[in-house]
C-alpha positions as CSV (number, residue, x, y, z in Angstrom):
1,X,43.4,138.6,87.5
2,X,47.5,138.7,88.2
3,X,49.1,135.5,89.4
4,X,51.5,134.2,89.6
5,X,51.6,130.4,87.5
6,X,54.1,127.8,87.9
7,X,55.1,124.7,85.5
8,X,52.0,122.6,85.8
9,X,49.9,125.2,84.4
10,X,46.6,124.2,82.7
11,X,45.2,127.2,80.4
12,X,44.1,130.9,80.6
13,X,40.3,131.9,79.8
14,X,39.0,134.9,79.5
15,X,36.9,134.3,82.6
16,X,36.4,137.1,85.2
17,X,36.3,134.8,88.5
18,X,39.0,132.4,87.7
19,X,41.1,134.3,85.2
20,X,44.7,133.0,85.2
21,X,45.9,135.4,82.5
22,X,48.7,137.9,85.4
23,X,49.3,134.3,87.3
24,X,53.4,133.6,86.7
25,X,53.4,130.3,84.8
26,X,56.1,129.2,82.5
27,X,53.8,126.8,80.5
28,X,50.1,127.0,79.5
29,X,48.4,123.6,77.4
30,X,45.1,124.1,76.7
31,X,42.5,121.1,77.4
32,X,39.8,122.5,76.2
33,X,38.8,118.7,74.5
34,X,38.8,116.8,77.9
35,X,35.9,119.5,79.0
36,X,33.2,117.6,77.4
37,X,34.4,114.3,78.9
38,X,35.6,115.5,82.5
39,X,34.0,119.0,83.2
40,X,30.7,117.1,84.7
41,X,32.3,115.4,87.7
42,X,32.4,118.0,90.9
43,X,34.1,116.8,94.3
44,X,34.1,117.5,98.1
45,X,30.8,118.1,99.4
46,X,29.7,116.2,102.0
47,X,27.2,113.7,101.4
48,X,25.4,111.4,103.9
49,X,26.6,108.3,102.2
50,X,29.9,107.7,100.5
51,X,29.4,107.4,96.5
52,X,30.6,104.0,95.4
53,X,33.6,103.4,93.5
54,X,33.0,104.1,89.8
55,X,35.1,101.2,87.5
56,X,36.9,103.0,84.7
57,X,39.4,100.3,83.1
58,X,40.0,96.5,83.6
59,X,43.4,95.1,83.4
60,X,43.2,91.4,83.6
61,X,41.9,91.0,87.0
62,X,42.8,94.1,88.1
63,X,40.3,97.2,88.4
64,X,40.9,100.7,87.8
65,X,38.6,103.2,89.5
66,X,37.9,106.6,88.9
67,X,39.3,107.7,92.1
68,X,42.8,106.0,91.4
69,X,42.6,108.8,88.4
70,X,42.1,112.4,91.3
71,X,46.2,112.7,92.3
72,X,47.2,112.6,88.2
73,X,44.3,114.6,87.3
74,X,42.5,117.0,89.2
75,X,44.7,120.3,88.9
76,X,43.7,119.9,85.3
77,X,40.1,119.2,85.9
78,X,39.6,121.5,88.1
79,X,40.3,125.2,85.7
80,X,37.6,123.2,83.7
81,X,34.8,122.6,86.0
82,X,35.6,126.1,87.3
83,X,34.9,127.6,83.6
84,X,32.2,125.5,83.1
85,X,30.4,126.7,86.1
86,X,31.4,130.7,85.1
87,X,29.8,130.0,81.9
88,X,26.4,128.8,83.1
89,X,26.9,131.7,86.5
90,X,26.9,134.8,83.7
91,X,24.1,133.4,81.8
92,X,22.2,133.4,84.9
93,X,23.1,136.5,86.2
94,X,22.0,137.7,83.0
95,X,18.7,135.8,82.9
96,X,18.1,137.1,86.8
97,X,18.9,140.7,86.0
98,X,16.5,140.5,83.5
99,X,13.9,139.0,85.5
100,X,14.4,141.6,88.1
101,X,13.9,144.7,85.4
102,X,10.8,142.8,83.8
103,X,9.6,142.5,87.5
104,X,10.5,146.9,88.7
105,X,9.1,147.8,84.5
106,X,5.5,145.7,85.4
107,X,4.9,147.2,88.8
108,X,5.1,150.6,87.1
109,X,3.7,149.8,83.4
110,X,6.6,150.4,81.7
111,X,8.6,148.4,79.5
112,X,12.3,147.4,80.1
113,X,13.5,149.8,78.2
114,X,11.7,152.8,78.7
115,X,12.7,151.8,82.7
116,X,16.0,152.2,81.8
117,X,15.7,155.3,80.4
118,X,13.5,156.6,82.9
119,X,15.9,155.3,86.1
120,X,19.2,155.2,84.2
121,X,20.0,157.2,81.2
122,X,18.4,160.2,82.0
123,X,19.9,161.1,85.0
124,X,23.2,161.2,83.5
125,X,24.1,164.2,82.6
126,X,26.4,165.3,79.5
127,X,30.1,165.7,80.5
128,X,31.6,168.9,80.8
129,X,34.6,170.2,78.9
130,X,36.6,169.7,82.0
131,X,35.4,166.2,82.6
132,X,36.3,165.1,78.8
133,X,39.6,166.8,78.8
134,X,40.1,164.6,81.9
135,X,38.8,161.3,80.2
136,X,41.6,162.5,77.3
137,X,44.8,162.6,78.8
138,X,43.4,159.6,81.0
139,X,43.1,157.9,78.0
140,X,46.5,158.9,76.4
141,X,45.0,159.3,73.0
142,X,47.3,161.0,70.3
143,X,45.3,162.6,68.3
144,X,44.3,165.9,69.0
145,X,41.5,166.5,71.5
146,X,39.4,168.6,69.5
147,X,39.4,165.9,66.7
148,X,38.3,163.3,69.2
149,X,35.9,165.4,71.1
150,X,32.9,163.8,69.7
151,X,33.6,160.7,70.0
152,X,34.6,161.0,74.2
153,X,31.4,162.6,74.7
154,X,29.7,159.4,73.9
155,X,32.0,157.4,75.4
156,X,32.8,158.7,78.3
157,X,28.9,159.0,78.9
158,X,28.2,155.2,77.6
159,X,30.4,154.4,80.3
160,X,28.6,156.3,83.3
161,X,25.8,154.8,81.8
162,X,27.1,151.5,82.4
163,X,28.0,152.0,85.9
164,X,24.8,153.5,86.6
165,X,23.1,150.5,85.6
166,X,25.1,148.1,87.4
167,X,24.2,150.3,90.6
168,X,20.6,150.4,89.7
169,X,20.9,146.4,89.3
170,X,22.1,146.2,92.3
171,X,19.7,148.3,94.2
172,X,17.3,146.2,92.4
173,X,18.3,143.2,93.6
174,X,19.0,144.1,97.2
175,X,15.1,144.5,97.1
176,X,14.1,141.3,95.3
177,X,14.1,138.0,96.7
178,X,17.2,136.2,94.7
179,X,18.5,133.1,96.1
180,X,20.8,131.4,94.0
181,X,20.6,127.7,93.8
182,X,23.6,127.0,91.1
183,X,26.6,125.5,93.6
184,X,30.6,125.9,92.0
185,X,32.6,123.1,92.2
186,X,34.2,122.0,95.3
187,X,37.8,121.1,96.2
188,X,38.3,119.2,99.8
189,X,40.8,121.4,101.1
190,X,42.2,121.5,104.6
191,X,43.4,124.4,106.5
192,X,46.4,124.0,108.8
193,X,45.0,125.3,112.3
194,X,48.6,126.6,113.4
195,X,47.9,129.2,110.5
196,X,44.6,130.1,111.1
197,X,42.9,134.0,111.8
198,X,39.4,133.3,113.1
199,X,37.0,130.7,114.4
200,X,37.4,127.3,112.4
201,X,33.2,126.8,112.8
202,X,33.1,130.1,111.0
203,X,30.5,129.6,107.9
204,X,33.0,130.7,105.8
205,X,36.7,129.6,105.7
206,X,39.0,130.7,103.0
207,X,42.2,128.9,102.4
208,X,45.0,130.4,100.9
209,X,48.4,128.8,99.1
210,X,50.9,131.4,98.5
211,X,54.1,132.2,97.9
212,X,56.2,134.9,99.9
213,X,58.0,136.3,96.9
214,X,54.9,136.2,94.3
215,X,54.4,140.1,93.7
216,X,50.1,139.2,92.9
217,X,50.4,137.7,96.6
218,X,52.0,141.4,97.7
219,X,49.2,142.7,95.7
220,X,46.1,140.9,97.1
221,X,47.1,141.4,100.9
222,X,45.5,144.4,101.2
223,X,42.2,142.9,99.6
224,X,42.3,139.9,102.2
225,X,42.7,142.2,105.3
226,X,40.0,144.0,104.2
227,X,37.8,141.4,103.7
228,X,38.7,139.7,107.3
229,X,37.9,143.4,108.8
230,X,34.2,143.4,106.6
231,X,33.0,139.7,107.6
232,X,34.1,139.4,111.1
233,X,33.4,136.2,112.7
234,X,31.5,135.0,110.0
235,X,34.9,134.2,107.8
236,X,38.1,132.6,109.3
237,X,40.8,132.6,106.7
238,X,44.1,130.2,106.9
239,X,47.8,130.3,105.0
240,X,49.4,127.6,103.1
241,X,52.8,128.0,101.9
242,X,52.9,127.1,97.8
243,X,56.7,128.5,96.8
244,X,57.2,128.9,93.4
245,X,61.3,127.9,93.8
246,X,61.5,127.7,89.8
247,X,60.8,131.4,89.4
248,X,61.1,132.8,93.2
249,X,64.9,132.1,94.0
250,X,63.8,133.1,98.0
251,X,60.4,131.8,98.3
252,X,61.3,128.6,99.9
253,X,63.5,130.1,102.4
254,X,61.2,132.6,103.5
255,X,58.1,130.1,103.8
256,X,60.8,128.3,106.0
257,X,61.0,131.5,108.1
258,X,57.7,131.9,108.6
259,X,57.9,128.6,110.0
260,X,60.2,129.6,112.2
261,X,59.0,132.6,113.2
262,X,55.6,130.6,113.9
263,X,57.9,128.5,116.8
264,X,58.2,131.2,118.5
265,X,54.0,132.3,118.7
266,X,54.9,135.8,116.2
267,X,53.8,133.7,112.7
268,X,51.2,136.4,111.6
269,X,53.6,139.1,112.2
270,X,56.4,138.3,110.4
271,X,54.0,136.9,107.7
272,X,52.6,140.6,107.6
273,X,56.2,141.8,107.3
274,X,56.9,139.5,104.5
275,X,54.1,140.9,102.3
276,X,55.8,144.3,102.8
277,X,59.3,143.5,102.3
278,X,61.1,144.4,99.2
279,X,64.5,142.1,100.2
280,X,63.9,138.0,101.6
281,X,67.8,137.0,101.3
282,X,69.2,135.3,104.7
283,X,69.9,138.1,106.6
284,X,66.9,140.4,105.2
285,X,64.8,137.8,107.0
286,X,67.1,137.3,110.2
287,X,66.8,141.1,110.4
288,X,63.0,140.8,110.2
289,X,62.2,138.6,113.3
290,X,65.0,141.1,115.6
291,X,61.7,143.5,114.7
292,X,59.8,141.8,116.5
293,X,62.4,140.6,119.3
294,X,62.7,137.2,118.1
295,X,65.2,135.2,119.6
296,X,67.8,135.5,117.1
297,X,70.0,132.3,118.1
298,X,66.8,129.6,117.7
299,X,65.4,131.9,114.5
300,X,68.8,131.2,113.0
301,X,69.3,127.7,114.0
302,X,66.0,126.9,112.7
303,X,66.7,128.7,109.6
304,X,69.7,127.0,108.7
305,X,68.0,123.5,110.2
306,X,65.6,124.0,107.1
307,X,63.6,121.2,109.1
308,X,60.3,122.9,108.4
309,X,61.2,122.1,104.2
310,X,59.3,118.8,104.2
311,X,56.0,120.4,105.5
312,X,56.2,123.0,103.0
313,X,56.6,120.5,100.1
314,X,53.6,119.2,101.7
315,X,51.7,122.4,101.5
316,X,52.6,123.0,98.1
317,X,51.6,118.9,97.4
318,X,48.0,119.0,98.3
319,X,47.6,122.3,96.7
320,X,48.8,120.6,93.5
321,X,46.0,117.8,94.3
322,X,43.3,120.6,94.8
323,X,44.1,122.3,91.8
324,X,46.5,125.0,92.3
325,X,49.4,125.7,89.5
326,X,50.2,129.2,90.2
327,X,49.9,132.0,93.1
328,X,47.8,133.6,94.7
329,X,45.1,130.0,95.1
330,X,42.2,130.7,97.0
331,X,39.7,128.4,98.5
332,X,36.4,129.5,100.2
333,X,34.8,126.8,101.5
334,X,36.3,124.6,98.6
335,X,35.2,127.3,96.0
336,X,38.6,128.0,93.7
337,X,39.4,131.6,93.2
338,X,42.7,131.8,91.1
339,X,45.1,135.4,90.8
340,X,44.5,138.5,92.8
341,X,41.4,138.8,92.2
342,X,39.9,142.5,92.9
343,X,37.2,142.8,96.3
344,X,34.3,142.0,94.6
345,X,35.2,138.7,93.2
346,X,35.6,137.7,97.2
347,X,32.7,138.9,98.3
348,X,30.3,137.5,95.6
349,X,31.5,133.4,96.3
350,X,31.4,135.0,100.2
351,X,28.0,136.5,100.2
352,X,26.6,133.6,98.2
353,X,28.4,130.6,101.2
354,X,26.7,133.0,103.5
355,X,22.9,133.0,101.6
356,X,23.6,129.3,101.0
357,X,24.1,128.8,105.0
358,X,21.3,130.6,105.5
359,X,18.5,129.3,103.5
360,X,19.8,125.5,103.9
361,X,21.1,125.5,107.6
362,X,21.9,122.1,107.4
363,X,24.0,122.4,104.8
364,X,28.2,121.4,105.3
365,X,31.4,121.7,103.5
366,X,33.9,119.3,104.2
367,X,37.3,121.7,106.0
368,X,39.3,119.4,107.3
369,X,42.8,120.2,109.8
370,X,46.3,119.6,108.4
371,X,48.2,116.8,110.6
372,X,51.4,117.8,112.1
């Protein structure tokens, strides 16, 4: 999914969820040889007790733990658990979806596949002229339409027939009882409570680290609003600045006014206004806070102060740590989600914190506050 990637970029998999193939990097090494050596290890949940130190190395007296080895190594560790964890998530979907058919064919003594055809492929009806000629120019094909006729007819219906059976799935699995035990990996992130839409008890909290300039951040907003609009109270959501200043000439400057527009209680505004704006020079963003009747003599002196430049580093710091290497990064409760992902990517790692809250109350995730 787009985003946008910045030097210490780790590799792009053809992975749905964490797909880094439209972030901006400038470099990609793969790593696929440490998986098999690192991908096990998963951090962040709470536990009751503290795990002990593990020893890695000896030198002389000295010991080296496995812990000392988290700053240098984690935002290339962490791509890997999260493909290692795709992998095993589609085989299961699979192996539930196919549970749940087996389960809907037995009840009426049919098998799988005559189910199918009986639910799925027989209610969808040959397209019409109109509806191929449609699918045609859709499809920009060259070649004349009557030579290619044929051949749309059966794919343009193979592909209705797919997205009848996804809807059929899902109606199948709103009435089963699936629970899904398989947890992602985990990144300890905090969220910065100046920055912060919702309740921080919320079950859910997403955490994002973006970058004012990055055109997948532009693109995502709308998806993020959305989401905060469908959950309600039951997601907060919190901003972290991660500027991309080797590829976004103004994304450090306008992280630095969303600081300052953040002094003076209007941070959300102007942050909305930023993910509209087509211009973030000086005066593009001095002429953005007089919109919302900023006062323009401390917006400017904080501006040109650049005191706020430190925390931002720090942002864009423990993002690096957590795992992040390009923009959009999103967290949810510690669950990575990497690019502008479309809706449903949100609200599957949503609706599954919200399951996993509900069938193990008890259960936490470590959120923890950014100090000031």
């Amino acid at each position: 999914m787009p985003h946008d990637l910045d030097f210490n970029v780790v590799f792009a998999r053809p992975i749905q969820v964490y797909s880094l193939v439209f972030m901006c990097h400038f470099r990609v090494t793969l790593l696929f040889c440490m998986s098999a050596f690192f991908a096990a290890t998963c951090v962040a949940q709470n536990a009751d007790t503290p795990k002990p130190k593990q020893a890695v190395a000896t030198v002389g007296d000295q010991t080296i733990y496995d812990q000392d080895l988290a700053s240098s190594v984690e935002g290339q560790l962490q791509p890997l658990r999260n493909q290692e964890y795709e992998i095993k998530r589609k085989a299961l979907d699979n192996l539930i979806e196919q549970k749940m058919l087996e389960a809907a064919a037995k009840k009426k003594g049919l098998t799988t596949e005559k189910l199918l055809d009986q639910e799925v492929n027989s209610k969808i009806p040959d397209p019409s002229d109109a509806e191929l000629e449609g699918y045609y120019f859709g499809l920009k094909v060259t070649r004349p339409f009557a030579e290619v006729k044929t051949q749309l007819r059966d794919g343009y219906k193979q592909s209705k027939i797919q997205q009848a059976r996804q809807e059929y799935l899902k109606t199948l699995r709103a009435d089963s009882k699936v629970v899904v035990l398989l947890s992602a990996p985990r990144v300890e992130v905090a969220y910065d409570p100046a920055r912060l839409h919702g309740n921080p008890k919320a079950p859910v909290m997403i955490v994002e680290f973006s970058d004012y300039q990055c055109p997948y951040c532009h693109q995502v907003e709308p998806t993020v609003k959305e989401l905060l609009a469908k959950y309600g109270d039951k997601v907060s959501f919190s901003y972290r600045d991660f500027p991309l200043t080797a590829i976004h000439s103004q994304a450090m400057i306008s992280a630095e006014a969303s600081r300052c527009a953040l002094e003076q209680g209007k941070f959300w505004e102007y942050h909305d206004q930023l993910f509209t704006a087509s211009k973030l020079e000086k005066d593009d963003l001095i002429e953005y806070a007089r919109n919302l009747k900023l006062d323009d003599q401390q917006f400017g002196s904080c501006l040109t102060s650049e005191k706020y430049k430190a925390d931002i580093e720090k942002d864009e710091q423990e993002g690096r740590k957590a795992g992040v290497n390009g923009t959009p990064g999103f967290f949810i409760n510690g669950v990575a989600l990497s690019g502008a992902q479309p809706k449903d990517a949100f609200t599957r790692v949503i609706d599954d914190e919200l399951a996993r809250k509900s069938n193990h109350p008890t259960a936490s995730i470590s959120i923890t506050r950014v100090e000031h």
